[in-house]
C-alpha positions in Angstrom: 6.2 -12.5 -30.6 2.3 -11.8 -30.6 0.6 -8.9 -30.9 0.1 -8.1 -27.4 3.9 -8.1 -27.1 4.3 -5.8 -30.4 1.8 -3.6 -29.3 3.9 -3.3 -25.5 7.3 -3.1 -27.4 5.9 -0.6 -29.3 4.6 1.8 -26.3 7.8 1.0 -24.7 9.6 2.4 -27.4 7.4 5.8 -27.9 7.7 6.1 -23.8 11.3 6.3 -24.3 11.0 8.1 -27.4 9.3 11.0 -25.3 11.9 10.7 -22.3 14.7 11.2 -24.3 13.2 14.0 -26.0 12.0 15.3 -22.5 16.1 15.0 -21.9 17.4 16.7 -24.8 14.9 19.5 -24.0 15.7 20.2 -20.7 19.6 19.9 -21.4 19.3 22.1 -24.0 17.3 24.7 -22.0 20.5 24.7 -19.1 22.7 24.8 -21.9 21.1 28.4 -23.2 21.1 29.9 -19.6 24.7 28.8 -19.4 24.9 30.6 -23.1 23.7 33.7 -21.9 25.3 34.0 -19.0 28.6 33.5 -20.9 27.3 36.8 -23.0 27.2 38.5 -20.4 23.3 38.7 -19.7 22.9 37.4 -15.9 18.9 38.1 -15.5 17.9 36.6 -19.1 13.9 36.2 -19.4 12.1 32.9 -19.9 11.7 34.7 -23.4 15.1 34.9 -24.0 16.6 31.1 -22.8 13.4 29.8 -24.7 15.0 31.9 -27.6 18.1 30.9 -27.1 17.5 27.1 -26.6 15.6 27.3 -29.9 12.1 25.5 -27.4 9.1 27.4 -27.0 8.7 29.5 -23.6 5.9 26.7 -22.6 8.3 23.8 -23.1 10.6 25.7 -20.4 7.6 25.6 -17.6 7.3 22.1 -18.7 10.1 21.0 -17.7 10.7 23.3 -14.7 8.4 24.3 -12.2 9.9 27.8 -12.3 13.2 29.4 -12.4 14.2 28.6 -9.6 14.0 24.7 -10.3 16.3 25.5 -13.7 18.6 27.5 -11.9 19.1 23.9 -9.6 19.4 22.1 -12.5 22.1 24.3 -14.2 23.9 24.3 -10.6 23.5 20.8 -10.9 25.2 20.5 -13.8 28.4 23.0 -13.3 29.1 21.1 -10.6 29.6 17.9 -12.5 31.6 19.7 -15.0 34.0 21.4 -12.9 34.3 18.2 -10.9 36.8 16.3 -12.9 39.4 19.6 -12.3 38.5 19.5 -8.3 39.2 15.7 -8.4 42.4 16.3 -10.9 44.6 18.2 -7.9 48.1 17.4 -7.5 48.8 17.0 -3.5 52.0 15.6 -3.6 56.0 16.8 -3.9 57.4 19.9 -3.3 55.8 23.2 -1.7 56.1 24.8 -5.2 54.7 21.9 -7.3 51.6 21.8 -4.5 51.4 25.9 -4.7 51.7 25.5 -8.7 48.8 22.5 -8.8 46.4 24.3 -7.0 47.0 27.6 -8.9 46.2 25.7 -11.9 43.0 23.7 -10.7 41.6 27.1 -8.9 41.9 29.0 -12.2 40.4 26.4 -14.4 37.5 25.8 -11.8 37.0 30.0 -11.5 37.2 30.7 -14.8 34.9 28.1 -15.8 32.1 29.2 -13.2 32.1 32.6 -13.4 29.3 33.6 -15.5 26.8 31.4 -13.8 28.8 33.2 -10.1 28.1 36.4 -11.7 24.4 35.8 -13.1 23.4 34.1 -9.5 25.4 37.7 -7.5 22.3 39.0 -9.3 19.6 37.4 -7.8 18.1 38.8 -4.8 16.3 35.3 -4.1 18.5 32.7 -4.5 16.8 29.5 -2.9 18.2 27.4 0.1 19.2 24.9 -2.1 20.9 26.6 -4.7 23.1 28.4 -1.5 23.5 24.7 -0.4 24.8 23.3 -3.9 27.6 26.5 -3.8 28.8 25.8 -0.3 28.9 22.3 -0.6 31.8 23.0 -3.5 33.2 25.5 -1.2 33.5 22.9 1.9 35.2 20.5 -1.0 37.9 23.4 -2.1 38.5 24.2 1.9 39.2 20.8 2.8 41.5 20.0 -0.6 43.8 23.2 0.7 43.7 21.7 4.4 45.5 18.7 2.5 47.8 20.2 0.2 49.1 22.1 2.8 48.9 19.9 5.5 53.0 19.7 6.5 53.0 23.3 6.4 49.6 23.6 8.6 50.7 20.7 11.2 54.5 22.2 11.4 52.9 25.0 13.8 50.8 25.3 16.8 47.0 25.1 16.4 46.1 28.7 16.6 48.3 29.8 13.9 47.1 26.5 11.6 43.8 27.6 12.0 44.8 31.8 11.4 46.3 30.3 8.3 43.4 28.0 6.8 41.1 31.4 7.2 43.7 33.5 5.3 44.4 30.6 2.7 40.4 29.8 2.2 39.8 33.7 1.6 42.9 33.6 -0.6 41.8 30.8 -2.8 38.2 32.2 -3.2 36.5 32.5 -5.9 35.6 35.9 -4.4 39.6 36.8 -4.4 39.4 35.3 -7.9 36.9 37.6 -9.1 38.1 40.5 -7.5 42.1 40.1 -9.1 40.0 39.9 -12.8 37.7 41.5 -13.0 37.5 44.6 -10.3 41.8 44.6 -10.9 41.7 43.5 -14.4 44.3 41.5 -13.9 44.8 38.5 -16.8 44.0 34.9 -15.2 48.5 34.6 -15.2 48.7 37.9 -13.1 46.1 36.5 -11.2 47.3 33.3 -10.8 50.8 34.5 -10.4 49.6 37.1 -7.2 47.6 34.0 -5.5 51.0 32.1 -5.1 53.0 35.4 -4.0 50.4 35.7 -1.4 50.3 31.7 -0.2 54.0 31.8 0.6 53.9 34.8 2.5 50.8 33.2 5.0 52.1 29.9 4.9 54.6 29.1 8.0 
């Protein structure tokens, strides 16, 4: 190797150097939002993530052009956690395993998202594409009950499938979710247990 190619293998190197630290930064800056959301603080300053994230309030504006772009970003990434549960639902067998499944996936998706549902209920201007990130999970949970229910749905006449898939989509909220546990104070069992009660009483 001569030293031209040293010399390139050795900005390569402090390139990637600085990318991956660009990485760790701007993980670890999500990461605290998502920290202090889980404390309970929804409307945290840039003070207080920078704080939390152990980065300097300059490093956050460095990697973000502005709260709102973070806020995309930690969407961004919830979604990607929470998807391996969406994917994980059971659609098969009986009426009660299908009821039980779903019970199971909602709470772990609803529990899981909460804080960062909470934090964002907050925010008075909460950008087009932050609203577009949330409703493209909520067109993914609609359509997943459409299926798991879909011999109950196609046993009866059009009007009362689609009177059903309104009632079932409000039921399986995360709205309804928030509602039974924290407005109720139900535990995430009573919760779950109520969701099911209610599912066979819409379902034909």
């Amino acid at each position: 190797m001569n030293l031209s190619d040293e010399e390139n293998a050795a900005q390569r190197a402090r390139t990637d150097g600085r990318v991956l630290r660009g990485v760790k930064t701007r993980t670890a800056i999500v990461e605290a939002l998502l920290d202090l959301f889980e404390q309970k603080n929804y409307s945290p300053t840039a003070k207080q993530i920078a704080a939390q994230a152990q980065v300097s309030v300059r490093s956050i504006f460095q990697h973000f052009e502005d709260m709102e772009t973070l806020y995309q970003d930690l969407i961004a990434v919830q979604t990607l956690r929470v998807a391996p549960i969406v994917e994980s639902l059971q659609c098969d067998g009986s009426l009660d395993m299908r009821v039980a499944a779903l019970a199971t996936q909602r709470s772990e998706i609803f529990e899981q998202v909460s804080p960062a549902r909470h934090a964002l209920a907050l925010r008075s201007n909460v950008s087009a594409d932050v609203g577009q990130l949330l409703e493209e999970l909520s067109g993914v949970l609609q359509d997943q009950l459409r299926v798991q229910f879909r011999a109950e749905l196609s046993a009866v006449n059009d009007q009362t499938a689609a009177d059903s898939m309104v009632m079932l989509d409000l039921l399986w909220s995360f709205e309804s979710w928030d509602r039974l546990r924290n407005q109720q104070q139900l535990s995430a069992e009573q919760a779950t247990s109520a969701l099911c009660a209610a599912t066979f009483r819409i379902l034909p």
